[in-house]
Backbone as a ProteinNet text record, in pm:
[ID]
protein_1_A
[PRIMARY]
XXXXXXXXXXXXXXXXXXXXXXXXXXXXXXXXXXXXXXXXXXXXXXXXXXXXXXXXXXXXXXXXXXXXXXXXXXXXXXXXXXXXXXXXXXXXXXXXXXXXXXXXXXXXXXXXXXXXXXXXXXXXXXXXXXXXXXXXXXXXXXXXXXXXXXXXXXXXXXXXXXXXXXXXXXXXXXXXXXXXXXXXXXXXXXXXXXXXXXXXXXXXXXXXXXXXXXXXXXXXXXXXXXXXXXXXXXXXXXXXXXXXXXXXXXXXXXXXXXXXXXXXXXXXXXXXXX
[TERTIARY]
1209.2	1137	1236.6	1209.9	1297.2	1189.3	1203	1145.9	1000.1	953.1	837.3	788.5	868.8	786	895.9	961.1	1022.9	1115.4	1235.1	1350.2	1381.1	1462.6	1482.1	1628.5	1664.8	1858	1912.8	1954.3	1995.1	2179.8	2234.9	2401.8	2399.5	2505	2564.8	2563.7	2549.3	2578.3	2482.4	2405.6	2330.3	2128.1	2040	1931.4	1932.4	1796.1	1708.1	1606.7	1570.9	1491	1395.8	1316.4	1252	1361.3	1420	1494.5	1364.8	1254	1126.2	1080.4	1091.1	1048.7	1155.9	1290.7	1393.8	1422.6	1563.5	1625.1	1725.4	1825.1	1950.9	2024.5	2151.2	2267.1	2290	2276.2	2273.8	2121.1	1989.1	1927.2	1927.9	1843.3	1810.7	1755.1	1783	1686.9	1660	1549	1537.3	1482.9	1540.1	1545	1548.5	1414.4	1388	1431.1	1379	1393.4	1534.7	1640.6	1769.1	1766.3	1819.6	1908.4	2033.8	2006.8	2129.5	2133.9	2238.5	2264.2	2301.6	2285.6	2252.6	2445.8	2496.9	2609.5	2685.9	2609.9	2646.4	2485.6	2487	2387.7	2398.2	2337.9	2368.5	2273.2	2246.3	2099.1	2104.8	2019.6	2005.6	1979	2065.9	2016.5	1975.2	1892.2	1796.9	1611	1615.3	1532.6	1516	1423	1317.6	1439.7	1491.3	1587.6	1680.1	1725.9	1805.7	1885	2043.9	2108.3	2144	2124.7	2211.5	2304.3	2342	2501.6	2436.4	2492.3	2480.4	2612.4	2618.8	2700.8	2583.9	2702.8	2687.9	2623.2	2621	2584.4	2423.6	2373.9	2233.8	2263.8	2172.6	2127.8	2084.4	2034.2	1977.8	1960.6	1917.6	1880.9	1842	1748.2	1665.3	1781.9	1799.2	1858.8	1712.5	1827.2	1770.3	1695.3	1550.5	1526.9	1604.1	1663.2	1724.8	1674.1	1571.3	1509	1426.5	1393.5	1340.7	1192.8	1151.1	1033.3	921.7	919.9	826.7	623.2	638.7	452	422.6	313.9	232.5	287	420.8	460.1	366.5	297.9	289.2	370.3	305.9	423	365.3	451.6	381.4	426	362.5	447.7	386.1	447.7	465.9	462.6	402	378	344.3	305.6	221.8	160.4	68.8	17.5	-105.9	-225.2	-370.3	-479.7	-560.2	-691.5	-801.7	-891.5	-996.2	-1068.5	-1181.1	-1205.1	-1358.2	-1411.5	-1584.6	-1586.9	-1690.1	-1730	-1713.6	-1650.5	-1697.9	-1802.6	-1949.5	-2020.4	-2040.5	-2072.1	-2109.6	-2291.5	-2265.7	-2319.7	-2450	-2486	-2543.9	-2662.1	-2554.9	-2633.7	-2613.1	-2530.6	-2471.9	-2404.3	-2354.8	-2259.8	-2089.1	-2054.2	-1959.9	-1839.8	-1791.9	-1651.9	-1501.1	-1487.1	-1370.5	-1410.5	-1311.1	-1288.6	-1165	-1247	-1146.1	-1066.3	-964.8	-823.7	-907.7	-883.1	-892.8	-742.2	-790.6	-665.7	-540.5	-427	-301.8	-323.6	-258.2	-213.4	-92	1.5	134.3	131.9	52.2	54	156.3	243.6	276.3	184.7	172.5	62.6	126.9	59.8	119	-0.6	-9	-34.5	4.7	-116.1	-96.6	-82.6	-50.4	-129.6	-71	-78.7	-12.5	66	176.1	221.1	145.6	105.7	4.1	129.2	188	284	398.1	503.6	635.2	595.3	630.7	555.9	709.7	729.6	820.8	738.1	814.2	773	814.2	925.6	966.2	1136.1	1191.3	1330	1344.5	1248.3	1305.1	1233.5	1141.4	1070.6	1140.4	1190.4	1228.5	1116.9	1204.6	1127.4	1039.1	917.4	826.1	699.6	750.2	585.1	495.2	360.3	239.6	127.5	86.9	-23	-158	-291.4	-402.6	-495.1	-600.9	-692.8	-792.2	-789.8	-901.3	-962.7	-1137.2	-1220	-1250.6	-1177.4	-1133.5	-1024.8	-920.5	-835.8	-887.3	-745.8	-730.2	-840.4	-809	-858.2	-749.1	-608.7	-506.1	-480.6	-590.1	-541.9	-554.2	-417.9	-374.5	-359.2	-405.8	-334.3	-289	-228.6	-147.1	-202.9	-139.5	-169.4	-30.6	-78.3	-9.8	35.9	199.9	271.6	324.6	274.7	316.5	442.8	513.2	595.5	694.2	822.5	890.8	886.4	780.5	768.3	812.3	870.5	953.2	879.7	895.8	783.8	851.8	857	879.7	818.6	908.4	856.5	932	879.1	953.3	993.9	1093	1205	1194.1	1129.3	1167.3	1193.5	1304.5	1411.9	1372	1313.8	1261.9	1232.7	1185.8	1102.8	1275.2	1261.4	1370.3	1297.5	1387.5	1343.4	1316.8	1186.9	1150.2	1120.3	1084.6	1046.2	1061.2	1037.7	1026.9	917.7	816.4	656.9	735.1	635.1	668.3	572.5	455.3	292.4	219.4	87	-23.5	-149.6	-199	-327.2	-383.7	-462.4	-515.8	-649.3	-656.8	-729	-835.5	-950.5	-1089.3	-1198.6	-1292	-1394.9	-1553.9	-1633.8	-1780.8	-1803.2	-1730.3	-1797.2	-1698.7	-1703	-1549.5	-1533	-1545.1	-1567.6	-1542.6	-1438.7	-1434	-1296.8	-1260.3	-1165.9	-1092.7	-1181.5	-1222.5	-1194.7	-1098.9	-1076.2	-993	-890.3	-783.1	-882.3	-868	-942	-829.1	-881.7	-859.5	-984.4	-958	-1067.8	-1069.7	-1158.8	-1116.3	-1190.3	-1316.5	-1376	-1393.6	-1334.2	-1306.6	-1439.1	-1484.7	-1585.9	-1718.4	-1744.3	-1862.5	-1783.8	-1648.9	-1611	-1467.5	-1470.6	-1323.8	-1195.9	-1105.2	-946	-933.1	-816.5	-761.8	-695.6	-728.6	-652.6	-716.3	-780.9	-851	-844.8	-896.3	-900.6	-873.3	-853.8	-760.7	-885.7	-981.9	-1025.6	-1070.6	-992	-1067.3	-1189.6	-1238.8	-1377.8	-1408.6	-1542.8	-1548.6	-1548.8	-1489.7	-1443.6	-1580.5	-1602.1	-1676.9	-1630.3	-1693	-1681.1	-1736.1	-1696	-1758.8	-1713.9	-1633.9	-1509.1	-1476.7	-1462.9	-1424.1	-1224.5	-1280.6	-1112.7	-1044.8	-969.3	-913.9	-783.6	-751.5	-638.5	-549.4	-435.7	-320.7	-210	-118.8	0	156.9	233.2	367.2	493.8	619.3	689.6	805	914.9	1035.3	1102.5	1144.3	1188	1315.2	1332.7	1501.3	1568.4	1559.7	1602.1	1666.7	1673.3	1719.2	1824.3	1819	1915.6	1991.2	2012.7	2099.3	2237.5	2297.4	2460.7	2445.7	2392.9	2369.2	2385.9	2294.4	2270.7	2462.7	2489.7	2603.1	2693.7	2724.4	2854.7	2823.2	2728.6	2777.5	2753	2699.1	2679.5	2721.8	2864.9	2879.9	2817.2	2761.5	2677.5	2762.5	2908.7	2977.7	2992.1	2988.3	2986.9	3070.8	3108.5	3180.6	3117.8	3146.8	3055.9	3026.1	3061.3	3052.6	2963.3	2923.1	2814.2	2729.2	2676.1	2556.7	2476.2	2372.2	2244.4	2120.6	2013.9	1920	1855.8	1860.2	1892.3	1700.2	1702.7	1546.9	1459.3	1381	1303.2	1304.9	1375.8	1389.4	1463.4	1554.5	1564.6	1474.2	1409.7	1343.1	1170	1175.4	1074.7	1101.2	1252.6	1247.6	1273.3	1326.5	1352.8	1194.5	1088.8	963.2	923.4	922	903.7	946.8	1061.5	1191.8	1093.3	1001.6	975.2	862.4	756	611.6	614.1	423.6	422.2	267.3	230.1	46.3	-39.7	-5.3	-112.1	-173.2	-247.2	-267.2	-382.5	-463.3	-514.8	-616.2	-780.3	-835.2	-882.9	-864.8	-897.6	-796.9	-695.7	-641.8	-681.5	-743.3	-804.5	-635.6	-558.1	-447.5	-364.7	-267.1	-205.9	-27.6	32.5	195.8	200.4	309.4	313.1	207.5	126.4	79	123.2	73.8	119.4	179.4	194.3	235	375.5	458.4	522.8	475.6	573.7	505.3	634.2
1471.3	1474	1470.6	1388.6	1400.6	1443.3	1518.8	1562.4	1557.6	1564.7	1571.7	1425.5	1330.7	1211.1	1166	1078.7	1013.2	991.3	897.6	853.6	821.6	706.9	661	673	735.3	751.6	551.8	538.8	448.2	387.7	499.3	499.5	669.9	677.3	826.8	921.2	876.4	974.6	949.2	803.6	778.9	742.9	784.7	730.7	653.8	553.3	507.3	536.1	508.5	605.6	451.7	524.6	436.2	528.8	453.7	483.1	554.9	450.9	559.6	696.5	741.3	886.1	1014.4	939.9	1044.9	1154.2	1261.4	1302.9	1310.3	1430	1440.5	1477.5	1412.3	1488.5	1649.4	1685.9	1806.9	1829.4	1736.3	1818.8	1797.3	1850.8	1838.3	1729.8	1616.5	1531	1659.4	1632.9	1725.4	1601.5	1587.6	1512.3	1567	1550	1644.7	1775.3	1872.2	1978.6	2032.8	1950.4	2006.3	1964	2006	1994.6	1938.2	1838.8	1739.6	1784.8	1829.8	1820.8	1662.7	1576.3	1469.1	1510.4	1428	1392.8	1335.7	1159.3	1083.4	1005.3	933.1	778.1	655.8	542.6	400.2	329.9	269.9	246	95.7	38	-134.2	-187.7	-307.5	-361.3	-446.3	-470.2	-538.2	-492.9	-416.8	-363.2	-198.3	-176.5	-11.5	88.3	5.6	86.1	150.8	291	384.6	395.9	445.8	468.9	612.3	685	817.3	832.7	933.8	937.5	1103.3	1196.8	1328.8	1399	1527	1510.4	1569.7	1628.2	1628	1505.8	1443.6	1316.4	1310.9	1206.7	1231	1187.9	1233.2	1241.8	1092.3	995.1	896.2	782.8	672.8	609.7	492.1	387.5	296	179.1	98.8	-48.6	-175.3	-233.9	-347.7	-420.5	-431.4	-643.4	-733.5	-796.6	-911.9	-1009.4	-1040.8	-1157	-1209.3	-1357.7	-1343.4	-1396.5	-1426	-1446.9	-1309.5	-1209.9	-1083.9	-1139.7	-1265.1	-1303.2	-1356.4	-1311.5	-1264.4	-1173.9	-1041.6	-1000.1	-861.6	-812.6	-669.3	-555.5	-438.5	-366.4	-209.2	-110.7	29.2	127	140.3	260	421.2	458.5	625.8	714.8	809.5	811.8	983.9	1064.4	1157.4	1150	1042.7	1034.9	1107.2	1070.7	1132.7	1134.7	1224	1181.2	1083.3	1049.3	956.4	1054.1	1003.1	1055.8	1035.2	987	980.3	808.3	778.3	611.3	540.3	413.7	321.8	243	186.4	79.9	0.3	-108.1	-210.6	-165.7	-187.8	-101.6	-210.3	-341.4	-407.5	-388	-404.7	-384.3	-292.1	-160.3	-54	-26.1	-234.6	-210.3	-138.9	-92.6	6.6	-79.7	-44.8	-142.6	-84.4	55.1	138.5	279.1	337.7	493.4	501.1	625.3	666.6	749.5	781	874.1	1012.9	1110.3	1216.9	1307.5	1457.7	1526.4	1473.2	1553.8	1561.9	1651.9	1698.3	1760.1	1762.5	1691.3	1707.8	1639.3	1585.9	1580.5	1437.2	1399	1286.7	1206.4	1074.9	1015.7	842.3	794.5	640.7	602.3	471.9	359.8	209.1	126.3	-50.8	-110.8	-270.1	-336	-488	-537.2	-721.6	-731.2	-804.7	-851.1	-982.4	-972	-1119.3	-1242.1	-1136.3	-1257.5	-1168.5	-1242.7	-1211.8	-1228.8	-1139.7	-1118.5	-1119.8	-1223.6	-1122	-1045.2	-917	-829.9	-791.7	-889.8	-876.4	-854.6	-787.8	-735.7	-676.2	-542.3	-407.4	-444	-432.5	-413	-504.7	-644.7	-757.1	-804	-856.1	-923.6	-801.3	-815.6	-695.4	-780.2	-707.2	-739.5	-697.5	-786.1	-740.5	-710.1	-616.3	-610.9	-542.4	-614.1	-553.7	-483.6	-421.6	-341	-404.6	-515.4	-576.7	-539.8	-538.3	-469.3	-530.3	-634.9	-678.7	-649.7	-527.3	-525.4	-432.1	-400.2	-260	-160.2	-67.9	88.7	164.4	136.5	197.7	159.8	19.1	-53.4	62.1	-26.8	167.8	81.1	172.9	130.2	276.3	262.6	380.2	436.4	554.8	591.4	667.9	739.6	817.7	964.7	965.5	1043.7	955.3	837.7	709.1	655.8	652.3	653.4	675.5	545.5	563.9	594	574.4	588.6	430.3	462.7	342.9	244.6	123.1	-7.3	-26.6	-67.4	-83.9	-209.1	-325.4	-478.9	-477.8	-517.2	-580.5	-683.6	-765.7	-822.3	-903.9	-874.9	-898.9	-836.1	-754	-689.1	-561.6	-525.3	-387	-351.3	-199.5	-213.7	-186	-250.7	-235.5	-214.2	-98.1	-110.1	-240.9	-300.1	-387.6	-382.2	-188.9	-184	-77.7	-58.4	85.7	63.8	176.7	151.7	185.9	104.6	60.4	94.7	13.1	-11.7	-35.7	-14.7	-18.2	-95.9	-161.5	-220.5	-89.9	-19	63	112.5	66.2	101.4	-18.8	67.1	-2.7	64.6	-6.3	70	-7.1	22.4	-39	-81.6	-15.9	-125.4	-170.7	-210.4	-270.3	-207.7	-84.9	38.4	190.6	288.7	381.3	404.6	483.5	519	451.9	460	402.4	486.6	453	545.6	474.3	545.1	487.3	503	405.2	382.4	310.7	293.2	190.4	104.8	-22.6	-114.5	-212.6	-251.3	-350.4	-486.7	-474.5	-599.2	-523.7	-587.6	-560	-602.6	-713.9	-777.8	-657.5	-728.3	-633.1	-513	-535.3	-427	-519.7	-440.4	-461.5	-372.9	-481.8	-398.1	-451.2	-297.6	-337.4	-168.8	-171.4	33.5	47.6	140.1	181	117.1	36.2	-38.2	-186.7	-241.2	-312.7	-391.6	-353.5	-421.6	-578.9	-658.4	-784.1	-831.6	-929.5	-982.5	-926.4	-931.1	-817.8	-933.3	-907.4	-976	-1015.2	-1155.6	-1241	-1334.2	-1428.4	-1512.7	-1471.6	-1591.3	-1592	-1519.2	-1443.2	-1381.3	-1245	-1163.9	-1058	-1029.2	-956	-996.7	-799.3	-792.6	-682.2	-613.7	-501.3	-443.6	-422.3	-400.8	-401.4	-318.7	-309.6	-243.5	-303.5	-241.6	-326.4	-239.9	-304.5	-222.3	-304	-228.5	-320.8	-424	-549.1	-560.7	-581.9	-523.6	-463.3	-638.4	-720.6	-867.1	-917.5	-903.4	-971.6	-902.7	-771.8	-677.5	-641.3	-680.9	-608.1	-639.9	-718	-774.3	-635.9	-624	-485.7	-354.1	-314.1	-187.3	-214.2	-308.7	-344.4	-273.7	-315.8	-315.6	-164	-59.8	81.4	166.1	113.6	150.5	55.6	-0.8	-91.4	-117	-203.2	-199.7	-197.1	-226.9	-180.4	-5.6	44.3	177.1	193.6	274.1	310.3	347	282.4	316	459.5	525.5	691.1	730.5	616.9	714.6	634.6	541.8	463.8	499.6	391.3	426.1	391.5	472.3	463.3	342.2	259.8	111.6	39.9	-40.6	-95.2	-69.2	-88.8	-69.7	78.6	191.1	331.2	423.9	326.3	437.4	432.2	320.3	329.2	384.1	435.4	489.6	659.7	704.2	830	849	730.5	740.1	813.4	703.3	726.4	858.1	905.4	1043	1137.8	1122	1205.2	1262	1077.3	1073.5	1106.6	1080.2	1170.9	1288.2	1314.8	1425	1442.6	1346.5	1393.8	1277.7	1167.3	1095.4	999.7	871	776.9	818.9	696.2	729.4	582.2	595.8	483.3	484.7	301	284.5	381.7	422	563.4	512.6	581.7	552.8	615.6	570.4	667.6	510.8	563.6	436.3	480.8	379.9	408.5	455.8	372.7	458.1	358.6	400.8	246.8	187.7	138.9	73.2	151	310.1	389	430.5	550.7	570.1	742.7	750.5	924.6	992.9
-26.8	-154.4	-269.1	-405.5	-502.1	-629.6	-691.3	-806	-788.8	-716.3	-666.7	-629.6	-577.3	-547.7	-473.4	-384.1	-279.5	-304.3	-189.6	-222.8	-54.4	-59.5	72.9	86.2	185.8	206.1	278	207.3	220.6	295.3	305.7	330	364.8	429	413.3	362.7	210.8	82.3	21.1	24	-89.3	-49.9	-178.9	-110.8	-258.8	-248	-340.2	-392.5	-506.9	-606.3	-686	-779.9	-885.7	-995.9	-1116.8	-1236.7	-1297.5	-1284.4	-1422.3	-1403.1	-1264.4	-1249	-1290.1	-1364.5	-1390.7	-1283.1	-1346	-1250.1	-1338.4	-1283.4	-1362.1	-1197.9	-1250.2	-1161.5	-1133.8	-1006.5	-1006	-966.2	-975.1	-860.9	-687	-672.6	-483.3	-486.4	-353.9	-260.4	-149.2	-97.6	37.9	134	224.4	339.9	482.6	595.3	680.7	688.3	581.6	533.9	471.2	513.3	397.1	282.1	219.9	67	24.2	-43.2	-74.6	-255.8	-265.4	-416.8	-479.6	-574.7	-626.6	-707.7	-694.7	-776.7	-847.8	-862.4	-938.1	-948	-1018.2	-1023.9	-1059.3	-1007.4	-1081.9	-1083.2	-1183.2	-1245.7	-1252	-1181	-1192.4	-1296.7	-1374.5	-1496.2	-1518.8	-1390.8	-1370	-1281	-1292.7	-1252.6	-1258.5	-1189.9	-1175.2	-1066.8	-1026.6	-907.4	-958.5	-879.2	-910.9	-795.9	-786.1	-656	-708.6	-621.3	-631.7	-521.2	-595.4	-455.5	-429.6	-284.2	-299.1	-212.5	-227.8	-155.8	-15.8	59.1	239.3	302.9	429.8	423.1	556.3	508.4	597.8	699.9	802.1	994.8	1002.6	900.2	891.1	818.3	788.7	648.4	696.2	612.3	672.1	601.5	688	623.5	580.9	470.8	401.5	413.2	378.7	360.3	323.2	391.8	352.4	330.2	365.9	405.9	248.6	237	123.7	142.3	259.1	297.3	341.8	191.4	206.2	173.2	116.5	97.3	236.9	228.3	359.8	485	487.9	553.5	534.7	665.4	678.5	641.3	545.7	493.8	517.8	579.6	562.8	422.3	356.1	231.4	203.8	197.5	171.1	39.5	55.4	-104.8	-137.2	-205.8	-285.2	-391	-391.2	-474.7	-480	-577.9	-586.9	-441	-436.2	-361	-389.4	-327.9	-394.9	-450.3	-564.6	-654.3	-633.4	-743.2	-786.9	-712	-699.7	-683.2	-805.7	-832.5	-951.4	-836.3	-931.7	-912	-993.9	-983.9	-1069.4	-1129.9	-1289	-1344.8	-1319.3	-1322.8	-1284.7	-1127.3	-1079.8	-908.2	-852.9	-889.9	-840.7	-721.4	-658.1	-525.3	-589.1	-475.3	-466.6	-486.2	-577.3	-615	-600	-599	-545.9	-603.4	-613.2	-652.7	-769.8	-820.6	-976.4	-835.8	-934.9	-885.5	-884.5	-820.7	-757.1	-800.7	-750	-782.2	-707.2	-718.2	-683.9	-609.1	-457	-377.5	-295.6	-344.8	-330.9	-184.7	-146.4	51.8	18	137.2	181.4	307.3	197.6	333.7	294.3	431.7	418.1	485	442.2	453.1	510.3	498.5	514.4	435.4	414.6	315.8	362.5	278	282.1	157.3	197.1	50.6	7.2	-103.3	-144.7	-198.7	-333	-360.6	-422.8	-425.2	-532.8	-684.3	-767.5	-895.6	-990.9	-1138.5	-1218.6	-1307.7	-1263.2	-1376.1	-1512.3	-1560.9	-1652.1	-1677.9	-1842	-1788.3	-1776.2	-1752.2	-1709.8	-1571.6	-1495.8	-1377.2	-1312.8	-1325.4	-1248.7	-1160.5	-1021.5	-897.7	-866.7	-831.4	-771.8	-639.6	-558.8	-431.5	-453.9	-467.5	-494.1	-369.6	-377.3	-271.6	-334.8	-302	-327.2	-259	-292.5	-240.9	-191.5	-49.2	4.3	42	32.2	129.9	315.5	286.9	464.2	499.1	443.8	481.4	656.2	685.7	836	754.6	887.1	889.2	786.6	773.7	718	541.2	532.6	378.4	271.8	183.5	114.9	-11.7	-113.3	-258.3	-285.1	-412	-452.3	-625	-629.2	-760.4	-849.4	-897.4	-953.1	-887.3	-910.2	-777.1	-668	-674.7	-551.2	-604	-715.3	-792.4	-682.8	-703.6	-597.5	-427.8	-411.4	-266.4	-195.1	-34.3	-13	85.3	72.7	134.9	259.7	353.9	485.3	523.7	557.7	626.3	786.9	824.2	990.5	1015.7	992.5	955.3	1088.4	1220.5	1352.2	1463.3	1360.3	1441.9	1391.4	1300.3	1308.6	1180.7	1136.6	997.7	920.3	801.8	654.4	556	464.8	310.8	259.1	198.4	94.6	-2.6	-35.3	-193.9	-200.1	-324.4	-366.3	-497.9	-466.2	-542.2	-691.9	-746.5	-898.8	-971.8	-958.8	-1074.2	-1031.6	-1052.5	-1006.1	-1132.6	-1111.8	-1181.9	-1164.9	-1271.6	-1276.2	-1376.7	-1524.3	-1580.4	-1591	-1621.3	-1597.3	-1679.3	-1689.8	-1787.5	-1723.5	-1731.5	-1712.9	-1813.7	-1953.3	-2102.5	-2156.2	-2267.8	-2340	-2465	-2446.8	-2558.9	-2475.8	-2520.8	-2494.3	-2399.9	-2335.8	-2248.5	-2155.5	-2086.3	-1953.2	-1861.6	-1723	-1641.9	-1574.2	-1470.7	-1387	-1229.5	-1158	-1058.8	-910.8	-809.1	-712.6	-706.2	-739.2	-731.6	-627	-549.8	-458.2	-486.4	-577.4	-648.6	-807.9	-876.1	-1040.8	-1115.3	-1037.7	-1086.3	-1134.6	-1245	-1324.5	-1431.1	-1425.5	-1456.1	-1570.5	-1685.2	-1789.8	-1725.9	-1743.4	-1752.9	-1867.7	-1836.4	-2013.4	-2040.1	-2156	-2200.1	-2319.3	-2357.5	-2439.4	-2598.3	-2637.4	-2751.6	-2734.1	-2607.1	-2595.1	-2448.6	-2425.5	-2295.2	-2276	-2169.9	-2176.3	-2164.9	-2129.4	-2111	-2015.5	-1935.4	-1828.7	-1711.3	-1624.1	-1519.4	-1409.4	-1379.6	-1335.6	-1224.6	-1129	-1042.7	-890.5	-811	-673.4	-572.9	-599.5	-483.7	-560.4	-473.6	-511.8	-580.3	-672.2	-763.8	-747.9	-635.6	-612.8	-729.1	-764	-837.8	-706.9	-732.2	-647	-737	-610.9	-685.4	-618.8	-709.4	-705.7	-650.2	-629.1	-540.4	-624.6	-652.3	-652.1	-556.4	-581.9	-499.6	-428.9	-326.5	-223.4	-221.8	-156.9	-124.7	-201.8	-352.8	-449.4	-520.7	-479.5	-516.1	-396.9	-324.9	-225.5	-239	-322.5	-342	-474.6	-557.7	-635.3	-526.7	-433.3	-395.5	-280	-229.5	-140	-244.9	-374.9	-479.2	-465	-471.4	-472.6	-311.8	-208.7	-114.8	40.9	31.5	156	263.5	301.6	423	558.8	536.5	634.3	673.6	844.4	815.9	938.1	973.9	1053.2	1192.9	1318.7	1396.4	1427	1383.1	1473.3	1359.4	1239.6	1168.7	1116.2	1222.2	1205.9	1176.1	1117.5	1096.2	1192.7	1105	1197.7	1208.3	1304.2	1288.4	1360.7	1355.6	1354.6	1543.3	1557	1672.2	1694.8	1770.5	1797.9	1671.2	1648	1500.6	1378	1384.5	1278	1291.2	1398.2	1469.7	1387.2	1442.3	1408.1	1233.1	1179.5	1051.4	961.4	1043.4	975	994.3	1110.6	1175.4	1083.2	1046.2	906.7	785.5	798.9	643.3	600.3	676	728.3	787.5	764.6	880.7	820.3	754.9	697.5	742.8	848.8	917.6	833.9	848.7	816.4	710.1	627.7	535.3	527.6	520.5	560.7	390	382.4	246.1	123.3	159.1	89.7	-92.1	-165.5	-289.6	-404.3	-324	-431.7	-483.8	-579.3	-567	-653.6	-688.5	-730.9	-869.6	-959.7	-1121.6	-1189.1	-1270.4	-1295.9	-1455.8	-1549	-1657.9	-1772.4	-1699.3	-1781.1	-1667.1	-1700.6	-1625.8	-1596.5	-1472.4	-1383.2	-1464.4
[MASK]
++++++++++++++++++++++++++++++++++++++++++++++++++++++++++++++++++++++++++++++++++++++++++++++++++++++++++++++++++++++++++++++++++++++++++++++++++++++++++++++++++++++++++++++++++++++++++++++++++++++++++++++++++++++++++++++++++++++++++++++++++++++++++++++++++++++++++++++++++

């Protein structure tokens, strides 16, 4: 756990973070129940990503996506974010279109999803993977909320699951009118319903197909000659990592311990920051 929301050990000394959820040098990561004091940082200037250094060195750490073929790859991600909340319906026909956000309970839970597409997010967010809230998705399809902030994406490469992201943003606000508040939700058909942010909502969303919100992850692939320059991917054999198929079995094991989540109504940071 880092400041109350995730971080993936990535090297010996070091894990990965989201930069927007802050942190100062000098606190704890806790990683299968020890305590790592935090001792330096390096902040991507190109993106949401953070490296910290700590000292004493971890039992473990997940290696890279390399790969740059992440649209349409299966991805598992991890998180503390919110519970599901109240129902949104379409104010029209009153079919069930997702759930507002729910409290916080600090639990760690993971999820499924698909990556749909590679997204830029701009110059601070950069490259980001998008995945949405299908109602044909699995039993496990997960969006994220708030508290999902920094939690780490997991693809299977082949050869076994690698870091591919680290949760970023979430599509989130919604309203039934185009006047008033609105509310932060998981939506899986938008339709009948405005996004937007309070003063600010678009036309209210229409068509033949259901139009899902999704959320975003940084993305690892494009930065890895970045995360390499402060963390070598060369290591010494006597202090390998926990490497894909059986280690990355126990890596996950490390990183859980609260069981799958159907439809999970939670989701990452969304257009605001955690």
């Amino acid at each position: 756990m880092w400041d109350g929301f995730q971080g993936a050990p990535i090297g010996l000394h070091h894990f990965l973070a989201a930069r927007h959820i802050g942190g100062i040098v000098g606190d704890a990561f806790v990683f299968n129940g020890v305590s790592y004091t935090t001792v330096a940082l390096f902040d991507d200037p190109l993106s949401d990503l953070r490296v910290w250094e700590v000292s004493g060195s971890f039992p473990a750490w997940a290696p890279l996506y390399r790969s740059s073929n992440e649209a349409g790859k299966s991805l598992v991600v991890f998180g503390r974010g919110l519970t599901r909340g109240p129902e949104v319906r379409d104010a029209a026909n009153n079919s069930l279109r997702g759930w507002q956000w729910g409290a916080g309970d600090g639990r760690l839970r993971w999820g499924q999803n698909d990556v749909r597409s590679v997204v830029d997010g701009g110059s601070y967010w950069g490259a980001l993977l998008y995945a949405t809230l299908d109602a044909s998705g699995g039993p496990n399809e997960a969006h994220l909320a708030l508290g999902d902030s920094s939690g780490p994406v997991f693809i299977n490469d082949g050869t076994g699951w690698k870091l591919a992201g680290i949760a970023a943003a979430v599509d989130s606000s919604f309203n039934t009118t185009n006047s008033g508040t609105g509310f932060n939700a998981a939506i899986f058909d938008a339709r009948g319903l405005y996004y937007g942010s309070s003063g600010n909502w678009g036309s209210l969303i229409t068509g033949t197909f259901p139009v899902p919100s999704g959320f975003y992850a940084t993305r690892i692939s494009v930065r890895t000659a970045w995360i390499d320059g402060i963390v070598p991917p060369e290591v010494d054999s006597s202090d390998a990592p926990l490497l894909p198929a059986e280690g990355m079995v126990a890596f996950v094991v490390l990183l859980f311990g609260a069981g799958a989540f159907s439809i999970r109504t939670s989701r990452s940071a969304v257009k605001s920051t955690e």
